[in-house]
C-alpha beads as a LAMMPS data file, in Angstrom:
LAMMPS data file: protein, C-alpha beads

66 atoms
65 bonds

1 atom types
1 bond types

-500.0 500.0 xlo xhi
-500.0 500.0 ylo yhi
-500.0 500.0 zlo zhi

Masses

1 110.0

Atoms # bond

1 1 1 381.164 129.908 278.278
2 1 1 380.432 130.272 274.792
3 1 1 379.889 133.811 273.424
4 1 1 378.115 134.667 269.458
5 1 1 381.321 136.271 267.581
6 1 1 378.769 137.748 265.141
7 1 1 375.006 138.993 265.454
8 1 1 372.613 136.577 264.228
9 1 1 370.665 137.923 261.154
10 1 1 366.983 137.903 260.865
11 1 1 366.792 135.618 258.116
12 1 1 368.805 133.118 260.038
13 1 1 366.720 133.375 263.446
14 1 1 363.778 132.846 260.997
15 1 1 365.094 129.668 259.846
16 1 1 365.683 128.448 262.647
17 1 1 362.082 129.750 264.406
18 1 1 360.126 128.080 261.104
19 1 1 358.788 125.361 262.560
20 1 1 357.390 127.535 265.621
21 1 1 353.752 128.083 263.773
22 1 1 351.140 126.830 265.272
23 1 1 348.837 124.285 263.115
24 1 1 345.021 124.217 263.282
25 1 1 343.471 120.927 264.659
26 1 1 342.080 118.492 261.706
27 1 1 338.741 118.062 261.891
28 1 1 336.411 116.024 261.024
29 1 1 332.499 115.228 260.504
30 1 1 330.999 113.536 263.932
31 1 1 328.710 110.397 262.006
32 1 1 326.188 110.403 264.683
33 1 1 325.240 114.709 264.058
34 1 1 327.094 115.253 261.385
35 1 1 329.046 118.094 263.365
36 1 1 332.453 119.558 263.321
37 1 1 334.787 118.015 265.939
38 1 1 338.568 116.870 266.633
39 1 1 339.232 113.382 264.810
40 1 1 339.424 110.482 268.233
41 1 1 337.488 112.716 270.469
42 1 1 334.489 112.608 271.922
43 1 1 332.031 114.813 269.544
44 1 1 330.690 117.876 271.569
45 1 1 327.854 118.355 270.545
46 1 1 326.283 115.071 271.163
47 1 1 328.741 113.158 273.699
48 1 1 328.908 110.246 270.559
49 1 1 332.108 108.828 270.093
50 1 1 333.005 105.702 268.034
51 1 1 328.974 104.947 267.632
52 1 1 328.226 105.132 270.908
53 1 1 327.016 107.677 273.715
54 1 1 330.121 108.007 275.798
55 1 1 329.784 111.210 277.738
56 1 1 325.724 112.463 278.989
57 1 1 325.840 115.980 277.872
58 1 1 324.095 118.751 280.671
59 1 1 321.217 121.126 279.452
60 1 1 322.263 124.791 280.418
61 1 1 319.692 124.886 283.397
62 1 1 322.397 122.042 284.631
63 1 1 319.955 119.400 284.446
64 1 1 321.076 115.898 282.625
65 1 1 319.574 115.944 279.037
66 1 1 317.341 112.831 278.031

Bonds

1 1 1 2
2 1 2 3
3 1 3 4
4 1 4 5
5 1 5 6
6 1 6 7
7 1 7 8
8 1 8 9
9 1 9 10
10 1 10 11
11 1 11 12
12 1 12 13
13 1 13 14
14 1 14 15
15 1 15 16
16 1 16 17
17 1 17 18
18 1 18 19
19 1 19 20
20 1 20 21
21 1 21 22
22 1 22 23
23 1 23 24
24 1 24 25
25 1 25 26
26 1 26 27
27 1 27 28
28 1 28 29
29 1 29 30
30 1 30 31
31 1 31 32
32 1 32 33
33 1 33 34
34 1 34 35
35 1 35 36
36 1 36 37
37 1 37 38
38 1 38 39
39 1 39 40
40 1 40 41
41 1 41 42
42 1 42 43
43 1 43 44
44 1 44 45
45 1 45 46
46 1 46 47
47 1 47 48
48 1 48 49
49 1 49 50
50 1 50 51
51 1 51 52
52 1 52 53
53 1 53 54
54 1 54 55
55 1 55 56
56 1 56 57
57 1 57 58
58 1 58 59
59 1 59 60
60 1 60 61
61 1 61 62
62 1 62 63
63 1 63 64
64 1 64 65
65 1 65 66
């Protein structure tokens, strides 16, 4: 079994741990509300995606919104 004949230094396990970060999603403007959402997803905010009502969003009573 392998064994480290020297301690790694902190500038080296930092180099090596640079491409850990984690990235915010892109987003982008929904062209039915003009909302916020993640680019190829279904907008949340109105269930539009790609022109077109693809998901019936619920009211918070949990009644289907018209």
């Amino acid at each position: 079994m392998g064994l480290p004949k020297r301690k790694v230094s902190h500038a080296r396990q930092g180099d090596r741990r640079s491409h850990h970060a984690l990235a915010l999603p892109s987003l982008v403007e929904c062209s039915h509300c003009h909302a916020m959402k993640r680019s190829h997803h279904v907008c949340p905010s109105c269930g539009y995606y790609d022109g077109r009502q693809a998901v019936e969003l619920k009211k918070k009573g949990g009644e289907a919104a018209s």
